[in-house]
Each structure stands twice: as C-alpha cells, then as structure tokens.
C-alpha positions as a printed NumPy array, in Angstrom:
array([[ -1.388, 169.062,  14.851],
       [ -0.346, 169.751,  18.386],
       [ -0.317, 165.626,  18.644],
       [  2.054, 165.476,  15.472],
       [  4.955, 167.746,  17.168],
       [  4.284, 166.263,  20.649],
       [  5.06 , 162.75 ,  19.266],
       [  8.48 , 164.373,  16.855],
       [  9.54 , 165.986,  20.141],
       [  9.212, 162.586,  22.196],
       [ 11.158, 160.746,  19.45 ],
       [ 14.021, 163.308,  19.321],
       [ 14.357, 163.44 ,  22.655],
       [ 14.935, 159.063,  22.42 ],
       [ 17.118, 159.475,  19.723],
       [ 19.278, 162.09 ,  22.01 ],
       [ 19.112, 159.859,  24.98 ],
       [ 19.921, 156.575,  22.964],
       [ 23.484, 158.536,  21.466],
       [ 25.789, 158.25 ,  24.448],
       [ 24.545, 154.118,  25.081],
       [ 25.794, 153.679,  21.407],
       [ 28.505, 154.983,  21.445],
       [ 29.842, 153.35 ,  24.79 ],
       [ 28.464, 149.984,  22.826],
       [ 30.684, 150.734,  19.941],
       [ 33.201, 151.662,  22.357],
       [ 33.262, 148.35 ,  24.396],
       [ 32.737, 145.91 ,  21.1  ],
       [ 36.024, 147.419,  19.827],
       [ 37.57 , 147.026,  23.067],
       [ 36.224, 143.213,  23.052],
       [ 37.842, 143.005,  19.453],
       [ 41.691, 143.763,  20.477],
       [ 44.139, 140.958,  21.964],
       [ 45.843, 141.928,  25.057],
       [ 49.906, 142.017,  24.166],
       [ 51.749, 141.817,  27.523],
       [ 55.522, 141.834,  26.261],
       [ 57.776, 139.736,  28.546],
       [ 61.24 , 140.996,  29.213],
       [ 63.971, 139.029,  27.762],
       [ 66.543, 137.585,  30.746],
       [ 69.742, 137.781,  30.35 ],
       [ 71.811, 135.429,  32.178],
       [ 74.453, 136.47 ,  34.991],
       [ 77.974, 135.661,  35.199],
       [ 76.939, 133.839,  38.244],
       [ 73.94 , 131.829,  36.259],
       [ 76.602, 130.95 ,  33.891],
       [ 78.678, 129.894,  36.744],
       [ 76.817, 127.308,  38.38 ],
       [ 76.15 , 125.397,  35.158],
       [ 80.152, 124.942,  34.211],
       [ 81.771, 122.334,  36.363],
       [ 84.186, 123.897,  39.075],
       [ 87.527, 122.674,  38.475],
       [ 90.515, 122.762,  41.053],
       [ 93.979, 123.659,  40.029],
       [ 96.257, 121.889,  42.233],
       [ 99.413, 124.187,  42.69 ],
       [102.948, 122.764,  42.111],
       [105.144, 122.441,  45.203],
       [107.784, 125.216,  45.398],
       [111.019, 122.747,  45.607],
       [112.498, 122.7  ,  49.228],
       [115.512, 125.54 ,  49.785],
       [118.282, 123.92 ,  51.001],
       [119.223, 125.432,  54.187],
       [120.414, 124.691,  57.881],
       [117.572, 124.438,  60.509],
       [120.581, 124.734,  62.648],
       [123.679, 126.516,  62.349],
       [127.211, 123.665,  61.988],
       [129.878, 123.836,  63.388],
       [133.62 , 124.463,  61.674],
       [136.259, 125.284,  63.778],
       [140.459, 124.892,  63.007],
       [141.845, 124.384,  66.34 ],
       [145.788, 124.433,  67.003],
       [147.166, 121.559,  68.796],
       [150.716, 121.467,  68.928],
       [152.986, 124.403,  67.268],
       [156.537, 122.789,  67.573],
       [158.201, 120.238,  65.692],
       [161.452, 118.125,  66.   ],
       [162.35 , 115.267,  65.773],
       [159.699, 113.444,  67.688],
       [156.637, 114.885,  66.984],
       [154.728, 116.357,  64.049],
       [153.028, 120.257,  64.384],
       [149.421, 119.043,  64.779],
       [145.844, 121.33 ,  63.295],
       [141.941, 119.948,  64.268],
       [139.421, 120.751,  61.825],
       [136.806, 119.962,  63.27 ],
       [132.946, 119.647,  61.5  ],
       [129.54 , 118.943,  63.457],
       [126.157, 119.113,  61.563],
       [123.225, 118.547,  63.63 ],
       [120.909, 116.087,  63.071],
       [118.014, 118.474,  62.889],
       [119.283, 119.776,  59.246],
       [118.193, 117.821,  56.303],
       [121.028, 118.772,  54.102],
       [124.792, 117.848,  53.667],
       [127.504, 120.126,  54.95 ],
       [130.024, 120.794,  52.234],
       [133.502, 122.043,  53.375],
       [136.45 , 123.195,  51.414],
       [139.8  , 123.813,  52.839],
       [142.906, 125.062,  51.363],
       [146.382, 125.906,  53.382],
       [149.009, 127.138,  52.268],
       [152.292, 125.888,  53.079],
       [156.216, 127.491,  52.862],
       [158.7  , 125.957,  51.58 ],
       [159.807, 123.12 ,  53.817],
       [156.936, 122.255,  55.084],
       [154.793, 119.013,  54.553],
       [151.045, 118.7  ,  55.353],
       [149.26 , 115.318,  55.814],
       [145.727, 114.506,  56.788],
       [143.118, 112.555,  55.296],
       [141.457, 114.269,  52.169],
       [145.01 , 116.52 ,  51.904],
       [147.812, 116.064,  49.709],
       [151.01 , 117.071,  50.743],
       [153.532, 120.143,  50.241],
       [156.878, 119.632,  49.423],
       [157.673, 122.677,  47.948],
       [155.54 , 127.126,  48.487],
       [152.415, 126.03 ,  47.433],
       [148.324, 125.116,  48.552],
       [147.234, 122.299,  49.566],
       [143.51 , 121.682,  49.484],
       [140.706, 119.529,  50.603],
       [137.058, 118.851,  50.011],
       [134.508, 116.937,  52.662],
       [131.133, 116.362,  53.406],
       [129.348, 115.57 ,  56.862],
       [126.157, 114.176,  56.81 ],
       [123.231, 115.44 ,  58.899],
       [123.942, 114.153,  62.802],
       [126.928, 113.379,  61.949],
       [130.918, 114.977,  63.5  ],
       [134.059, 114.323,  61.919],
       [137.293, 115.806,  62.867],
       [140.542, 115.391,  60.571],
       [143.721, 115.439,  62.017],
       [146.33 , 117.826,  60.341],
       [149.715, 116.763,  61.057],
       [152.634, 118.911,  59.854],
       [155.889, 117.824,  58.786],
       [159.208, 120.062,  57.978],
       [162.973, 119.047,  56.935],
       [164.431, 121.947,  58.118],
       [164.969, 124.091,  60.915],
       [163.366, 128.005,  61.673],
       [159.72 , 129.385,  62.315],
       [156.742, 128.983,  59.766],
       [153.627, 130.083,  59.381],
       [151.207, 127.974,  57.893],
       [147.742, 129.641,  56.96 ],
       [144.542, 127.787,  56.398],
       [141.118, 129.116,  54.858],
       [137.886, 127.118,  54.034],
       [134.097, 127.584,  53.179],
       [131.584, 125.525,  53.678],
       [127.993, 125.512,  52.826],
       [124.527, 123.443,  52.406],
       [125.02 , 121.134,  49.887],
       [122.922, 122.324,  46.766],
       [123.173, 126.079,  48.079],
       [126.908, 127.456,  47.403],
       [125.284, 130.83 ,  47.753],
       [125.215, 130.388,  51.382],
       [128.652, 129.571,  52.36 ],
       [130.421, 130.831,  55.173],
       [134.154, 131.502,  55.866],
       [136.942, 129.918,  58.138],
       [140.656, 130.69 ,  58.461],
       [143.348, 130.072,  60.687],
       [147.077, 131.646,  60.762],
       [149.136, 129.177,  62.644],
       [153.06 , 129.673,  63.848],
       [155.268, 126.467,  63.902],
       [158.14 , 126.519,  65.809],
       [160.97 , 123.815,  63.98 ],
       [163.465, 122.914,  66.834],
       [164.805, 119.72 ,  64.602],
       [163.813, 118.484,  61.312],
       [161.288, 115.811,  60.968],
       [163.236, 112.524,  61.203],
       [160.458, 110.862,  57.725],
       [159.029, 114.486,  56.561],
       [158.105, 112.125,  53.089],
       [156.123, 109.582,  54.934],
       [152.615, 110.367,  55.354],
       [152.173, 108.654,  58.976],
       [152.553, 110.575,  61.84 ],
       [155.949, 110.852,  63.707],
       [156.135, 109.193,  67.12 ],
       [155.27 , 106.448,  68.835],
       [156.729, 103.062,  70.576],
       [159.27 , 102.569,  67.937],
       [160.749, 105.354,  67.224],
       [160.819, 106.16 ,  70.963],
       [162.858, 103.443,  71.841],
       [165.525, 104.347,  69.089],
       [166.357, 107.016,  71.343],
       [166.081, 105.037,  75.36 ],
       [169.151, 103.786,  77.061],
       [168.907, 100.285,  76.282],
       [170.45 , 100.906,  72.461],
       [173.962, 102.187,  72.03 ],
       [174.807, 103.498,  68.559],
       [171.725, 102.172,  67.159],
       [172.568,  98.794,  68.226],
       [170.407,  96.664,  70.764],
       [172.394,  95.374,  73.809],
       [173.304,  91.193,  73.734],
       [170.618,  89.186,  75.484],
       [173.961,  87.46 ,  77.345],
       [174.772,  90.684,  78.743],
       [171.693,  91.361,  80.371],
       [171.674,  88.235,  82.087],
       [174.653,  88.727,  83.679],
       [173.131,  91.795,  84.65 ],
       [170.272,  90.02 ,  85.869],
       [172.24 ,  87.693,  88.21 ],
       [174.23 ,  90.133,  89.693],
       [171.609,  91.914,  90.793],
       [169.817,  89.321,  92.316],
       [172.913,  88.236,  93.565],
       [173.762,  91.772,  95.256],
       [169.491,  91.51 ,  96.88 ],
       [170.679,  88.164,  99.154],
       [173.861,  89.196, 100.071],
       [172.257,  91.373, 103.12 ],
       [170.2  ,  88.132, 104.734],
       [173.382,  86.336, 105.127],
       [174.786,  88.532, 107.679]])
C-alpha cells in the first residue's frame, strides 16, 4: 500500500513538473506558425524629386528696346550777328546745332520766329515773311555732326523791329524730352533793303560797285576817257626827269 501512493505521488509530481515545458512548447509552435508582417512606409516624392526628373528649361528674356536719349548733352544756341540793316547789308541770326558723336540718336530741332510787318526772313529750311506772321523751320543733325544756318533778315521800310525766335529740340523718337531755346532780337532799319523779295543775301562785289566812284548816275565811265586819263598821268610822272 505504502508502494501504491509512493509511486501516485512520484507521477503527480512529473505531471506538475512536465506543465510549464508544455505550455512554453505550445507557446513557441504558435509563435513558429505566424508570418512576420513588417509594413513598409509608402514614399512620397518631393517637389525636389519631381524636379530633377522634368527637363530644366531656360526662358530667354526679351530685350527692353533702347530709350532714346543723349549720352551727351547738344548744343543749340541763336547767336546775333548783325542788328542793323540798310541798304547794304541784311540783319544777320546763327542758329547754331552740334550733336556729339558719342550720342546714338538724331537731334530734332524746331524753330519758329516771328516776324512784324515789314520784315523778311530767309535761311535755309525758312520761308519768308512778308507780312505779321511766323515763320518756321524743322532740322535734324546727325550724331557727330554741326550745322549752323544762317538767318538773314530783310525789311522795306525804315524804324526799329524786334524779331523773336523760339525752338525745341529733342532726341529723335523721344519728343518727351525736348528742351527750349529763344531769342528776342532788336533790328535797327537805317534804309530799306535795296531786293527785300529776293531770297539771296544783300551785298557783295556787285552791288558794291553800284555805289564806288567810277559810275556816275548809274552809268559806267567810257573806256576812251580813262585812257586819256591814263596818259596824262603817265605823262605828268616824266615830266620831273627832264629837268
């Protein structure tokens, strides 16, 4: 009997040892049994990814067009030359225009004067006044380039005028940028012009010999008289070596 409960007792005490090894079997068989799942992050691609697979393309900017404008400052100047008239010479104006040859652009001048009644302006790009009225003119100077237009003024009658010129000029293709000139000039009209229609200026050979003392009422002398002449002064130069 006592044999009987020692061998129950030994096989209880297997069957509690043998409990915690089967269960830690079961334990790692169902561990064996289940698929490792690693879950991989979806990627989301940067603006710079996206970037570097597009193919860089280069606007190239339109050129801004060129201002037209003076690198250097012209020059427009109305200079008085002579104030009186009569009957020998013309009242005489100088505009005169210089644009450097560091510009690029055209100058562009426009002149007007205005004129009394009496009074006759001629120059080259002006009309002429015959009556209280403008008279205008338009030019253009190149870059390095000076011209100067001579202004003569006429009158066909006698007393003091006052003849007043203005003008703008400007880069051509800029009228925004113009700049002013003027010029109040006195004449003085001792005699009347002798031509005050005729557009070329008064004086010169001819019409300074109308007035010398070889004509007498208009008329030249006879080419017989001034022989005579001639001889009797020659004559007159020998006399003293004969004595």
């Amino acid at each position: 009997m006592n044999m009987n409960k020692l061998v129950v007792i030994c096989i209880t005490c297997l069957c509690i040892a043998a409990i915690p090894a089967i269960a830690q079997e079961n334990n790692t068989t169902t561990n064996g049994d289940e698929t490792n799942v690693t879950a991989t992050p979806t990627v989301t691609p940067t603006a710079n990814e996206t970037n570097v697979n597009e193919t860089n393309v280069t606007e190239t900017p339109t050129p801004a067009p060129t201002e037209a404008k003076f690198r250097v400052g012209p020059t427009v100047t109305l200079r008085p030359v002579n104030d009186v008239i009569d009957k020998s010479q013309d009242g005489l104006v100088e505009l005169y225009m210089n644009n450097p040859s560091l510009n690029d652009v055209t100058l562009t001048a426009d002149v007007q004067i205005a004129v009394p009644s009496g009074i006759h302006v001629y120059g080259e790009g002006f009309g002429y006044g015959g009556a209280a009225g403008t008279v205008a003119g338009k030019f253009t100077v190149p870059p390095g380039t000076v011209r100067t237009i001579h202004i003569n003024i006429k009158a066909d009658k006698v007393g003091d005028f006052t003849v007043h010129f203005t003008g703008l000029y400007w880069p051509d293709g800029d009228k925004d940028a113009f700049q002013q000139i003027s010029l109040t000039h006195p004449l003085t009209v001792k005699e009347p012009s002798p031509k005050p229609l005729d557009t070329e200026p008064t004086g010169g050979a001819d019409e300074a010999g109308e007035t010398s003392a070889d004509t007498a009422n208009g008329l030249p002398l006879p080419s017989g008289l001034l022989s005579v002449i001639a001889i009797v002064v020659a004559f007159g130069a020998l006399m003293p070596r004969k004595k």
